[in-house]
mmJSON file of the N, C-alpha and C atoms, coordinates in Angstrom:
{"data_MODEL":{"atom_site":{
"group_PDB":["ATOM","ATOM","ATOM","ATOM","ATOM","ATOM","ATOM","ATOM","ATOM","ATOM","ATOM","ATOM","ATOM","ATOM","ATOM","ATOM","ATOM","ATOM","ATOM","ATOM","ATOM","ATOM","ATOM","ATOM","ATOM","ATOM","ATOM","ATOM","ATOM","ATOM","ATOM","ATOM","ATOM","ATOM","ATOM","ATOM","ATOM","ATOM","ATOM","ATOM","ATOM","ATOM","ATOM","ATOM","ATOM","ATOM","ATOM","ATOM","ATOM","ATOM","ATOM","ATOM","ATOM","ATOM","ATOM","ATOM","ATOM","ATOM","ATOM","ATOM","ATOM","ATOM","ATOM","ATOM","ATOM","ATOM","ATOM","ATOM","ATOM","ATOM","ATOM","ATOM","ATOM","ATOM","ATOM","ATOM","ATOM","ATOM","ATOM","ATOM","ATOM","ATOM","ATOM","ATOM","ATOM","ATOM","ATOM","ATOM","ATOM","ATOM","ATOM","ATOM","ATOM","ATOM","ATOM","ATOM","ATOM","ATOM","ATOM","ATOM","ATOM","ATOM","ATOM","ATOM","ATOM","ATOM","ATOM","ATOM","ATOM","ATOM","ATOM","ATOM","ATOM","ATOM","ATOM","ATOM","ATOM","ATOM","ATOM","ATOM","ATOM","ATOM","ATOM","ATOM","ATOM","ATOM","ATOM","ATOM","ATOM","ATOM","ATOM","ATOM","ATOM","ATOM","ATOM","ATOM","ATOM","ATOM","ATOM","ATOM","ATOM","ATOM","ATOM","ATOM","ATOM","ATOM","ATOM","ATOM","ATOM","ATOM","ATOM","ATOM","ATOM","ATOM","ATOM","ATOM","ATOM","ATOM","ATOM","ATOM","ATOM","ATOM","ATOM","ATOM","ATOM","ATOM","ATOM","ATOM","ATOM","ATOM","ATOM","ATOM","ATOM","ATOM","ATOM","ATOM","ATOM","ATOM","ATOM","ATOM","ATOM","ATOM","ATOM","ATOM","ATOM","ATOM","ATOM","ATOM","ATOM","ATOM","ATOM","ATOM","ATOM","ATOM","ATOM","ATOM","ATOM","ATOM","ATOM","ATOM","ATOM","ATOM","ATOM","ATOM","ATOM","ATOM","ATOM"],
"id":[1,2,3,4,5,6,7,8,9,10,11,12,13,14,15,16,17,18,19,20,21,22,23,24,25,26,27,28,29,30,31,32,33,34,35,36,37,38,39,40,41,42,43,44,45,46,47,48,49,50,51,52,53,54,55,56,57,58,59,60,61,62,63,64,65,66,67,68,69,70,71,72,73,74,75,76,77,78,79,80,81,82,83,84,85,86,87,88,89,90,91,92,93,94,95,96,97,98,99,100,101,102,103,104,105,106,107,108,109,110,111,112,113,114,115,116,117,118,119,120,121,122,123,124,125,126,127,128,129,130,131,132,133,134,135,136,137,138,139,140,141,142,143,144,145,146,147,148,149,150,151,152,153,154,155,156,157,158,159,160,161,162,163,164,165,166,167,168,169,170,171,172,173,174,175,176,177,178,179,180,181,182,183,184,185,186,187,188,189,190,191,192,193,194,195,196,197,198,199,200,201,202,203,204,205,206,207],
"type_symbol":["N","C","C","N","C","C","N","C","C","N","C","C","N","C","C","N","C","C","N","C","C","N","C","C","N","C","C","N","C","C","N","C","C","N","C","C","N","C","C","N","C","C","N","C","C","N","C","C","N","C","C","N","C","C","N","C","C","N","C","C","N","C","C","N","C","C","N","C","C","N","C","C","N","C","C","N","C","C","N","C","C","N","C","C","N","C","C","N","C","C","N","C","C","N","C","C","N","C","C","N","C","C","N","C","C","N","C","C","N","C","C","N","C","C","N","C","C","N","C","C","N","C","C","N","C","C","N","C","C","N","C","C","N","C","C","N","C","C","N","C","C","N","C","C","N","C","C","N","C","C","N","C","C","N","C","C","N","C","C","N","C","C","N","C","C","N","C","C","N","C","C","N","C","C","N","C","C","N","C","C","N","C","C","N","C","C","N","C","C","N","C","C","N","C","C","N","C","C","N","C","C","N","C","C","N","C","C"],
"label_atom_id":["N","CA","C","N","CA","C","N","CA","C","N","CA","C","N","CA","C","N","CA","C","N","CA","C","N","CA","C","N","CA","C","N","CA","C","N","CA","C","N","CA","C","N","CA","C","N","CA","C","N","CA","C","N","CA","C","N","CA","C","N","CA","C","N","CA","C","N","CA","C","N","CA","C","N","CA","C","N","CA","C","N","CA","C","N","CA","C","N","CA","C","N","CA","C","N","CA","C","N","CA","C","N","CA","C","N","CA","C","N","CA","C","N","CA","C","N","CA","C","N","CA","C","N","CA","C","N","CA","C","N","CA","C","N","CA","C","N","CA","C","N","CA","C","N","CA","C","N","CA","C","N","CA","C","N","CA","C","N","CA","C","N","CA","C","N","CA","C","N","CA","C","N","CA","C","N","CA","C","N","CA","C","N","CA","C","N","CA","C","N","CA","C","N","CA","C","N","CA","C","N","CA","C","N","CA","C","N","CA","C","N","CA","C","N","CA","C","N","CA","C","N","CA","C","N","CA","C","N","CA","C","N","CA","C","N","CA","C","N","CA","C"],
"label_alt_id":[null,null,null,null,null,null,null,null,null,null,null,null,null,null,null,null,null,null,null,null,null,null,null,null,null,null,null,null,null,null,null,null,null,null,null,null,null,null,null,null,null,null,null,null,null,null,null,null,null,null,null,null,null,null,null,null,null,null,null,null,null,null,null,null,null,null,null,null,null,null,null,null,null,null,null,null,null,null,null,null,null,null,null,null,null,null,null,null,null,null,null,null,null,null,null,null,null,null,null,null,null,null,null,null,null,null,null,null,null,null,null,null,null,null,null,null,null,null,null,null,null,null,null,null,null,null,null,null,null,null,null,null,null,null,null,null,null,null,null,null,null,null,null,null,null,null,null,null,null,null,null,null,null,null,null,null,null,null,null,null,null,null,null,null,null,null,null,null,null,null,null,null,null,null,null,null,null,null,null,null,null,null,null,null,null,null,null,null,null,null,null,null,null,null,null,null,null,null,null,null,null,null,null,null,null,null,null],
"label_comp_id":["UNK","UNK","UNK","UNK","UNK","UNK","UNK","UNK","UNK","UNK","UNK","UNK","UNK","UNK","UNK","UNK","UNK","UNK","UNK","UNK","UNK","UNK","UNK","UNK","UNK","UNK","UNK","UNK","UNK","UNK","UNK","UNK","UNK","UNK","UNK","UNK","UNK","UNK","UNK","UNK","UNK","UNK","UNK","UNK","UNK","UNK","UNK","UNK","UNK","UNK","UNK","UNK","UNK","UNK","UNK","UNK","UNK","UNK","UNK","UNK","UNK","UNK","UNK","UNK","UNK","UNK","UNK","UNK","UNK","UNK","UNK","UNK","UNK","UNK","UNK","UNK","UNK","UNK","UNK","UNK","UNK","UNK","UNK","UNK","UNK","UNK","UNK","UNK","UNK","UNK","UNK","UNK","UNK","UNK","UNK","UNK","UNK","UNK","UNK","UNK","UNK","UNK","UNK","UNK","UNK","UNK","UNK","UNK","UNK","UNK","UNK","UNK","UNK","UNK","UNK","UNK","UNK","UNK","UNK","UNK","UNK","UNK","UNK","UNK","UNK","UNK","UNK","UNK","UNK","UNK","UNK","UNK","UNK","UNK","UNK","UNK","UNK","UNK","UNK","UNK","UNK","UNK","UNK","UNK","UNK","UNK","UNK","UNK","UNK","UNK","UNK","UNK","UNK","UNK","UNK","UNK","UNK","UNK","UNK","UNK","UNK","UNK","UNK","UNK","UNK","UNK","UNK","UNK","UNK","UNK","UNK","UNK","UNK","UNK","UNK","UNK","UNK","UNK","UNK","UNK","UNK","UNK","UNK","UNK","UNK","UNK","UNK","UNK","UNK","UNK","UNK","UNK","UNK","UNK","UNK","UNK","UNK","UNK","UNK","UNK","UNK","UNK","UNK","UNK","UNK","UNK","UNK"],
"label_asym_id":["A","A","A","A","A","A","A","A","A","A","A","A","A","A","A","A","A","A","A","A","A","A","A","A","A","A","A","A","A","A","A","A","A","A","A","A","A","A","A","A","A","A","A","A","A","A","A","A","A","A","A","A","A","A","A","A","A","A","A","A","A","A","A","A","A","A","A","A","A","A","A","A","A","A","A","A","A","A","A","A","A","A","A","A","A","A","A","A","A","A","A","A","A","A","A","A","A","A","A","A","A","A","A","A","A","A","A","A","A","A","A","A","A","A","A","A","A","A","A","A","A","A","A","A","A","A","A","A","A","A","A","A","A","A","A","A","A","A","A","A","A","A","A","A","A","A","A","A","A","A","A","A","A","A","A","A","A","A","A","A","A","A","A","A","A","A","A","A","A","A","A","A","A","A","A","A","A","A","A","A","A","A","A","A","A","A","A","A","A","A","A","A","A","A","A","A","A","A","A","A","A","A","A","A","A","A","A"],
"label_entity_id":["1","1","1","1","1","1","1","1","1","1","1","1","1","1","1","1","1","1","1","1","1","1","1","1","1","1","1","1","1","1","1","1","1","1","1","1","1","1","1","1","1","1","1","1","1","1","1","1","1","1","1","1","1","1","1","1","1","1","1","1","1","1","1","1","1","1","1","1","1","1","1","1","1","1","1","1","1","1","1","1","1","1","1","1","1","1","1","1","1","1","1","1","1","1","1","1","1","1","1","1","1","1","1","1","1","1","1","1","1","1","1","1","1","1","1","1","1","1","1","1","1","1","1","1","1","1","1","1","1","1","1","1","1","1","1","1","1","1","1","1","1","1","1","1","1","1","1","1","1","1","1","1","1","1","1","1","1","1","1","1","1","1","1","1","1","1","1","1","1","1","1","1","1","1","1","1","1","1","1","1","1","1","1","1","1","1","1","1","1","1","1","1","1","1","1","1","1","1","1","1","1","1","1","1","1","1","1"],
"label_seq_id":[1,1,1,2,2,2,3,3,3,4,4,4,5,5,5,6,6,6,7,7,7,8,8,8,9,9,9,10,10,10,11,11,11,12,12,12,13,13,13,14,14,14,15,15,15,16,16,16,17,17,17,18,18,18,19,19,19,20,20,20,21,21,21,22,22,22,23,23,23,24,24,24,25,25,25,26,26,26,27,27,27,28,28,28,29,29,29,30,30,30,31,31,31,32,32,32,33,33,33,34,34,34,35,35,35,36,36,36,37,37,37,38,38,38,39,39,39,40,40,40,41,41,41,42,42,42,43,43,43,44,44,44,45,45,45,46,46,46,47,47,47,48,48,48,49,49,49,50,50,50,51,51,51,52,52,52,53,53,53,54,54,54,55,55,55,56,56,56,57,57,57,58,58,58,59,59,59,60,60,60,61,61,61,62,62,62,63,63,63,64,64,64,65,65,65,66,66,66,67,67,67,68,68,68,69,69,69],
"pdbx_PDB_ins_code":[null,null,null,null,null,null,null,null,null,null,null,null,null,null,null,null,null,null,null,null,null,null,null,null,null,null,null,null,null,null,null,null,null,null,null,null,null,null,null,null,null,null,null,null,null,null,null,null,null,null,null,null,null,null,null,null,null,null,null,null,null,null,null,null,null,null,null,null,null,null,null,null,null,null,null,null,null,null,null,null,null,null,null,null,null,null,null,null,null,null,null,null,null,null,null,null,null,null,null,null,null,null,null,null,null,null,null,null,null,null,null,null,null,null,null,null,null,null,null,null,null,null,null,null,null,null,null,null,null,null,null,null,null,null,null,null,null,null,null,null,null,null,null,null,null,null,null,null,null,null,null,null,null,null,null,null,null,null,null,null,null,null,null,null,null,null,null,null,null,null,null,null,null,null,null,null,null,null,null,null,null,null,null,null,null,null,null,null,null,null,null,null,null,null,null,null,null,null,null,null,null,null,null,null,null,null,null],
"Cartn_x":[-40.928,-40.126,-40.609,-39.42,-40.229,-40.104,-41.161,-41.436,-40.7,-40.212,-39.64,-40.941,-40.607,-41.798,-41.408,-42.645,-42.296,-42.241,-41.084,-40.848,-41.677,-42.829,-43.305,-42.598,-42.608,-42.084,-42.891,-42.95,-43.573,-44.059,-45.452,-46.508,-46.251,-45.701,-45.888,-47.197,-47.968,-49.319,-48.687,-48.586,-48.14,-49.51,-49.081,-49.748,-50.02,-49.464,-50.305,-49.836,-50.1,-50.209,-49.536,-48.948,-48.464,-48.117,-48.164,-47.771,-46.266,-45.302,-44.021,-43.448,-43.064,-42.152,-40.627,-40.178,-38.484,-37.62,-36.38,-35.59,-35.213,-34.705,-34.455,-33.229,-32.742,-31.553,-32.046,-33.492,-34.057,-34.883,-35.674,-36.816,-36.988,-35.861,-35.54,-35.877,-36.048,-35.89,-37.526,-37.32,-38.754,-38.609,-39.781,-41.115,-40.544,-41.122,-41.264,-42.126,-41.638,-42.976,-43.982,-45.575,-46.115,-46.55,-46.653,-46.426,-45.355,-45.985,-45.059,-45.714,-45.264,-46.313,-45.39,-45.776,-45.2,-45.125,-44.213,-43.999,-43.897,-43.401,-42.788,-42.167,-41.531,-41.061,-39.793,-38.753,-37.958,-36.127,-35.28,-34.548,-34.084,-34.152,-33.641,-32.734,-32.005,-30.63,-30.807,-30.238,-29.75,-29.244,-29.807,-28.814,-28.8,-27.809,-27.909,-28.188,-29.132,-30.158,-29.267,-28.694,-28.541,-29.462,-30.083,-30.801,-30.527,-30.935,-29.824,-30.582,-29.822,-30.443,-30.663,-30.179,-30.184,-29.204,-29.79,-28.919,-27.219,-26.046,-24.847,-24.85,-23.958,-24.255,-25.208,-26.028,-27.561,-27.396,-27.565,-27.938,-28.915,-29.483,-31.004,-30.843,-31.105,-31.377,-33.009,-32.855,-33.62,-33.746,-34.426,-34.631,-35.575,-35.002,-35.835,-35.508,-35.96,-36.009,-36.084,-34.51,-34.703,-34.444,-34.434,-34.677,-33.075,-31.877,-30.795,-29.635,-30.077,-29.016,-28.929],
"Cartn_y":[-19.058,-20.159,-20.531,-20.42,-21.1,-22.311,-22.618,-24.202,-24.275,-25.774,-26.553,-27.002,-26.776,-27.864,-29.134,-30.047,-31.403,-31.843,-32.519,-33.271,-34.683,-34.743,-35.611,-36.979,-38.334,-39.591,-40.054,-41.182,-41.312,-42.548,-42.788,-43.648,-44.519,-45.554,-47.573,-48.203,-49.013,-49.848,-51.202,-52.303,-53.328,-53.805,-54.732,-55.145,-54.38,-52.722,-51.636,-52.046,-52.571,-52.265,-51.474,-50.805,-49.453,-49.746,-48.524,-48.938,-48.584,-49.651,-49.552,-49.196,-48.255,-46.977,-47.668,-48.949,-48.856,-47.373,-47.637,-46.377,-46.485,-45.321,-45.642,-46.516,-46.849,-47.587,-49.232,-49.489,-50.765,-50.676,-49.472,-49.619,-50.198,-51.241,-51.82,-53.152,-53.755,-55.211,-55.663,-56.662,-57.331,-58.72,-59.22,-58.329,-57.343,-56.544,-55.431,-55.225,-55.58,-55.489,-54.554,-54.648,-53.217,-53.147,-53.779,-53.172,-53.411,-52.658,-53.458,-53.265,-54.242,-54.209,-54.336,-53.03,-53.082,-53.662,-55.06,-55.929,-55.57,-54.307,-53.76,-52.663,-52.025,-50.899,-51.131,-52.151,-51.615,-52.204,-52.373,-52.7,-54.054,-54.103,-56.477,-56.266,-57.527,-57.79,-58.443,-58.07,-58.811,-60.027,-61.028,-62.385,-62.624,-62.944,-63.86,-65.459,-65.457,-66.72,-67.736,-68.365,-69.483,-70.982,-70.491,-71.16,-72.417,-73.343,-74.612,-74.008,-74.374,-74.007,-72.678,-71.186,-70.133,-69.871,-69.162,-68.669,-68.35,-68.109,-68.252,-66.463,-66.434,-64.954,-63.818,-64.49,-64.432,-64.484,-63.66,-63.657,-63.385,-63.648,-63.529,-62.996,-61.78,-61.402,-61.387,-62.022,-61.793,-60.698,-59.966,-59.621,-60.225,-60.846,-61.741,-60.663,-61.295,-60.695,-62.229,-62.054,-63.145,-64.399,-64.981,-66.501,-66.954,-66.529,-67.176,-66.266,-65.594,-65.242,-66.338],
"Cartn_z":[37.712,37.226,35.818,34.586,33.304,33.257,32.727,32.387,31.153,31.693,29.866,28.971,27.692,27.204,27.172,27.287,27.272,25.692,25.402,23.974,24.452,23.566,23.048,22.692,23.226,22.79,21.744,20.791,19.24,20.47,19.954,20.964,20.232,20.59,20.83,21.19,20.047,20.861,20.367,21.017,20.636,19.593,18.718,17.276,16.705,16.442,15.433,14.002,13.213,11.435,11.155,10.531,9.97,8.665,7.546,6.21,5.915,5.505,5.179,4.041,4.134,2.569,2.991,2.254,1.932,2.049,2.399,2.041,1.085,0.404,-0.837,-1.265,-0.605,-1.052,-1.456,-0.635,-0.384,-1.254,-2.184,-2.705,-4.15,-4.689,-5.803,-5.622,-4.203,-3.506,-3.553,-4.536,-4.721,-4.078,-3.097,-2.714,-1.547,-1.272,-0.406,0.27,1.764,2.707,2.215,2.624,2.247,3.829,4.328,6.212,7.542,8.685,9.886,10.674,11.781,12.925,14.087,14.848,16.106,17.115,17.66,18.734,20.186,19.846,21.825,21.247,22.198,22.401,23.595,23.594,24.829,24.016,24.532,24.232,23.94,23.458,22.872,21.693,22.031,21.205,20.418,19.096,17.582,17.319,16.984,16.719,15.522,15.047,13.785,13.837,13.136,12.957,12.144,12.458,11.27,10.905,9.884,9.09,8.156,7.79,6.591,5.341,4.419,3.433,2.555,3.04,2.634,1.681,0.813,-0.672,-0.053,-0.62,-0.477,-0.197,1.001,1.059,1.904,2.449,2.683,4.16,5.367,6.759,6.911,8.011,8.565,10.136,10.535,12.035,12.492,13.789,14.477,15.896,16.462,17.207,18.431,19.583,20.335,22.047,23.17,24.205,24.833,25.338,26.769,26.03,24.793,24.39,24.383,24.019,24.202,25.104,26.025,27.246,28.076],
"occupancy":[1.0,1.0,1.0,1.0,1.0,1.0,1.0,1.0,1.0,1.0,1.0,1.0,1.0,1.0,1.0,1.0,1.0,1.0,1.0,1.0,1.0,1.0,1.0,1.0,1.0,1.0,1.0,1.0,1.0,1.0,1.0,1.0,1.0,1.0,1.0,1.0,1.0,1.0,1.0,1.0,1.0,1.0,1.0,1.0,1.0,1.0,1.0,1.0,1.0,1.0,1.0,1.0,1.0,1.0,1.0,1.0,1.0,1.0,1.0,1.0,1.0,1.0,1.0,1.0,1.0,1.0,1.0,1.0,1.0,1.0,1.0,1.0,1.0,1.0,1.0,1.0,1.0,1.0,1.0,1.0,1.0,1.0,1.0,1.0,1.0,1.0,1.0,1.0,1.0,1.0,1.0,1.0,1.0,1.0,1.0,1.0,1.0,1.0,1.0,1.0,1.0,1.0,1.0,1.0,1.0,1.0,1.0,1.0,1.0,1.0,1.0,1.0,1.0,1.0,1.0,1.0,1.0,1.0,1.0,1.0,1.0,1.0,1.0,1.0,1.0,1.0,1.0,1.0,1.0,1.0,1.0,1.0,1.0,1.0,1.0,1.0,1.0,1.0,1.0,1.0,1.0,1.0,1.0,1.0,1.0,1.0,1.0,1.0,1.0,1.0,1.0,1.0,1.0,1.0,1.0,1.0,1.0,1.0,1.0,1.0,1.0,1.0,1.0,1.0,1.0,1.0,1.0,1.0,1.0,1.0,1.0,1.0,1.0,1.0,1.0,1.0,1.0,1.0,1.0,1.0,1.0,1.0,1.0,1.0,1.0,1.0,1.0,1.0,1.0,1.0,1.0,1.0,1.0,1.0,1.0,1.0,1.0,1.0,1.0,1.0,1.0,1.0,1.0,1.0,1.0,1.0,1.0],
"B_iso_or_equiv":[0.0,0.0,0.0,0.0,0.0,0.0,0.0,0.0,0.0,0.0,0.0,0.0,0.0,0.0,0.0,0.0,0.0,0.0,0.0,0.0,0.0,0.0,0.0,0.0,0.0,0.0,0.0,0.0,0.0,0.0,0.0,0.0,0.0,0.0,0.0,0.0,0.0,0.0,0.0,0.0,0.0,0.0,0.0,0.0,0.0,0.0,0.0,0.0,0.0,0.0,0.0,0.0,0.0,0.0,0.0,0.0,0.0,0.0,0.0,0.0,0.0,0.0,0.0,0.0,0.0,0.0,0.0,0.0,0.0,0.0,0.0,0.0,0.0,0.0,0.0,0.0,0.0,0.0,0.0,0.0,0.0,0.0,0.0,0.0,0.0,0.0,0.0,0.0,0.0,0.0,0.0,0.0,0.0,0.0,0.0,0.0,0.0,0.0,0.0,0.0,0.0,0.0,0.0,0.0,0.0,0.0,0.0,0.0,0.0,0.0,0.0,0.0,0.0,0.0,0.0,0.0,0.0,0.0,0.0,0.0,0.0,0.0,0.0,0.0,0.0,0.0,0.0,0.0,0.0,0.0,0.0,0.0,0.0,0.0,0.0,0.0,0.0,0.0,0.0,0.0,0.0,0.0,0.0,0.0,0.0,0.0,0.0,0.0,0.0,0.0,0.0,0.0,0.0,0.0,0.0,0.0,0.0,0.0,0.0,0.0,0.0,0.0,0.0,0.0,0.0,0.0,0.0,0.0,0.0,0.0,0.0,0.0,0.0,0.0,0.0,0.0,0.0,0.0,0.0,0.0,0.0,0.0,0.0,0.0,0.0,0.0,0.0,0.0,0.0,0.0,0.0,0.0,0.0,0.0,0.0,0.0,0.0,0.0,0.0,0.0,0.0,0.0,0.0,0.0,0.0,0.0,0.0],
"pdbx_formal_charge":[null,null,null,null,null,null,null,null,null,null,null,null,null,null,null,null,null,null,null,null,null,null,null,null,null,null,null,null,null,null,null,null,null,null,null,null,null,null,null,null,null,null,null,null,null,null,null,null,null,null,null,null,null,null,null,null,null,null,null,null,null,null,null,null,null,null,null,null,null,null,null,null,null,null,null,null,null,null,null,null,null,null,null,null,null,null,null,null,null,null,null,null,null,null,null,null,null,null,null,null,null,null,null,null,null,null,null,null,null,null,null,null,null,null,null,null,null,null,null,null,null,null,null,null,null,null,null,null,null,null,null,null,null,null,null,null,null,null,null,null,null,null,null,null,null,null,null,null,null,null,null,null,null,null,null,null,null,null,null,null,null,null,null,null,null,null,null,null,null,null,null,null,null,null,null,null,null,null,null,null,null,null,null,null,null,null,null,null,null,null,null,null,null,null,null,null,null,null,null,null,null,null,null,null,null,null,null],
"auth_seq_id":[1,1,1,2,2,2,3,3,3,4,4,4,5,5,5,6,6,6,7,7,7,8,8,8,9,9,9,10,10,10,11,11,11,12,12,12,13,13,13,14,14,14,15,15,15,16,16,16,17,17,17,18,18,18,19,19,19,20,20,20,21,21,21,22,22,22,23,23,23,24,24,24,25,25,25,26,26,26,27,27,27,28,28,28,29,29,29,30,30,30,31,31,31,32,32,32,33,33,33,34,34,34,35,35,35,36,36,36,37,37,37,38,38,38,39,39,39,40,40,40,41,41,41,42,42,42,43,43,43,44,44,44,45,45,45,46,46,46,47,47,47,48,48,48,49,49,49,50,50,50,51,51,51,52,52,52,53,53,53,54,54,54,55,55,55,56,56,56,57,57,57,58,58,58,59,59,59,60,60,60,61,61,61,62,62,62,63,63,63,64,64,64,65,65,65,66,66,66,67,67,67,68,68,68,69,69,69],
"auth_comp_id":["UNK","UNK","UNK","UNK","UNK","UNK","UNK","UNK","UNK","UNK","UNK","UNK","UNK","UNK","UNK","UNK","UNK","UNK","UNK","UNK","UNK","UNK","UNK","UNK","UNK","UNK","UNK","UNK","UNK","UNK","UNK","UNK","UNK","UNK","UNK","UNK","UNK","UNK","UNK","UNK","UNK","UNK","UNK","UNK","UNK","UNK","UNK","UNK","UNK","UNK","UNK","UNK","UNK","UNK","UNK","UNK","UNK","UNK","UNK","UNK","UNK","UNK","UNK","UNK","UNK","UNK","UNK","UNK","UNK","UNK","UNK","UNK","UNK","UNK","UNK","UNK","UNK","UNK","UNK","UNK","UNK","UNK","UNK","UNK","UNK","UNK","UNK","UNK","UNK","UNK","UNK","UNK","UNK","UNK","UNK","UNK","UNK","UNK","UNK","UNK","UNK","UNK","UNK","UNK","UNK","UNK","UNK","UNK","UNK","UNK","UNK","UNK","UNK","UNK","UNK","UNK","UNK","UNK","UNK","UNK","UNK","UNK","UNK","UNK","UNK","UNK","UNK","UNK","UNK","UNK","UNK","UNK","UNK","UNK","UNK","UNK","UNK","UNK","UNK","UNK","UNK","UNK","UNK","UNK","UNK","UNK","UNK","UNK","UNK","UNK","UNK","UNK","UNK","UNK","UNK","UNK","UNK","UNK","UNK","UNK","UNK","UNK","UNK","UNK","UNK","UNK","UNK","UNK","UNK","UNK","UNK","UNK","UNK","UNK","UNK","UNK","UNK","UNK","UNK","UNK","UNK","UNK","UNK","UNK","UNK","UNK","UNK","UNK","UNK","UNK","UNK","UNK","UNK","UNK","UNK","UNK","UNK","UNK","UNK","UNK","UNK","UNK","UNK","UNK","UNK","UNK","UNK"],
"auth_asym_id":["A","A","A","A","A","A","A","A","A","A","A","A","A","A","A","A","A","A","A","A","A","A","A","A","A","A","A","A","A","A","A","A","A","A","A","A","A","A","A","A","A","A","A","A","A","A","A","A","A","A","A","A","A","A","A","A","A","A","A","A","A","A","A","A","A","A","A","A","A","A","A","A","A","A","A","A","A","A","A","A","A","A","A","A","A","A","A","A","A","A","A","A","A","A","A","A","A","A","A","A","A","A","A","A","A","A","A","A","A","A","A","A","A","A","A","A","A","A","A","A","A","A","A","A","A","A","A","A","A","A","A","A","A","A","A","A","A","A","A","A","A","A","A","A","A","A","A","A","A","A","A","A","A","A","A","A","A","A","A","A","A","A","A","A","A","A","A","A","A","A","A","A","A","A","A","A","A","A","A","A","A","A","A","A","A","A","A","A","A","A","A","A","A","A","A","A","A","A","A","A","A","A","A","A","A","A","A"],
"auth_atom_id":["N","CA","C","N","CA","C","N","CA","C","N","CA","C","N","CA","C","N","CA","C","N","CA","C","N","CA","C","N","CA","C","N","CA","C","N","CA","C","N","CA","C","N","CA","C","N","CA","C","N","CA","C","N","CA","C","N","CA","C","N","CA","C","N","CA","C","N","CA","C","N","CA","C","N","CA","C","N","CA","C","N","CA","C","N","CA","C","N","CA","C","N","CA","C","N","CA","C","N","CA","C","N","CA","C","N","CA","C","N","CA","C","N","CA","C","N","CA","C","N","CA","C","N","CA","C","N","CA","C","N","CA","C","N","CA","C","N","CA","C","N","CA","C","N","CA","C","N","CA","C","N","CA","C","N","CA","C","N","CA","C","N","CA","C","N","CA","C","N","CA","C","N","CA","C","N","CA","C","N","CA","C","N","CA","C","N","CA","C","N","CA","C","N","CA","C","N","CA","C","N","CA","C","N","CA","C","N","CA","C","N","CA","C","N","CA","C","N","CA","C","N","CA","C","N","CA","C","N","CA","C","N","CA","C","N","CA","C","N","CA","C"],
"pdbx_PDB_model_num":[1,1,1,1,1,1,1,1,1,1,1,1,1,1,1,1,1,1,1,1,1,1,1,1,1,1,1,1,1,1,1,1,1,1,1,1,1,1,1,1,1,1,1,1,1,1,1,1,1,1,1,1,1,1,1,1,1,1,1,1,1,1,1,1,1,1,1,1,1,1,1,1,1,1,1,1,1,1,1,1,1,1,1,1,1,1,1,1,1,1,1,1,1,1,1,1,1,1,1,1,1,1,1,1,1,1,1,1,1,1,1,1,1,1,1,1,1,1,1,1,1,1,1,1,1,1,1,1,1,1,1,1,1,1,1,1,1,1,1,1,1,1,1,1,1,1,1,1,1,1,1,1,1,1,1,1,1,1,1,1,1,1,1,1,1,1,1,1,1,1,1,1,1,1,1,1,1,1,1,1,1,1,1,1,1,1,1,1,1,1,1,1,1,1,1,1,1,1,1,1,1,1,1,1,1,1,1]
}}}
């Protein structure tokens, strides 16, 4: 019987650091994170945050788990 190889998943440690390279479409946007740090690894939904006070034009998403279902 042949074996499959196993494909490798990219390892998740919650709080890891990592150093952040913009894409290039982003790499003009000052300031520019110079890291990120990994929260979790599972699926959670997108909200748009509304904030008072933000420039005209301007959205803000958050990614949360569980806080407004």
């Amino acid at each position: 019987m042949d074996s499959v190889p196993k494909i490798q998943e990219p390892r998740f440690e919650f709080l890891t650091k990592k150093p952040y390279l913009p894409p290039s479409w982003a790499s003009h946007l000052n300031p520019v994170p110079s890291h990120v740090f990994s929260l979790g690894h599972f699926p959670t939904p997108i909200h748009r945050w509304k904030l008072p006070n933000l420039p005209m034009n301007t959205e803000v998403y958050i990614k949360v788990k569980g806080l407004f279902h």
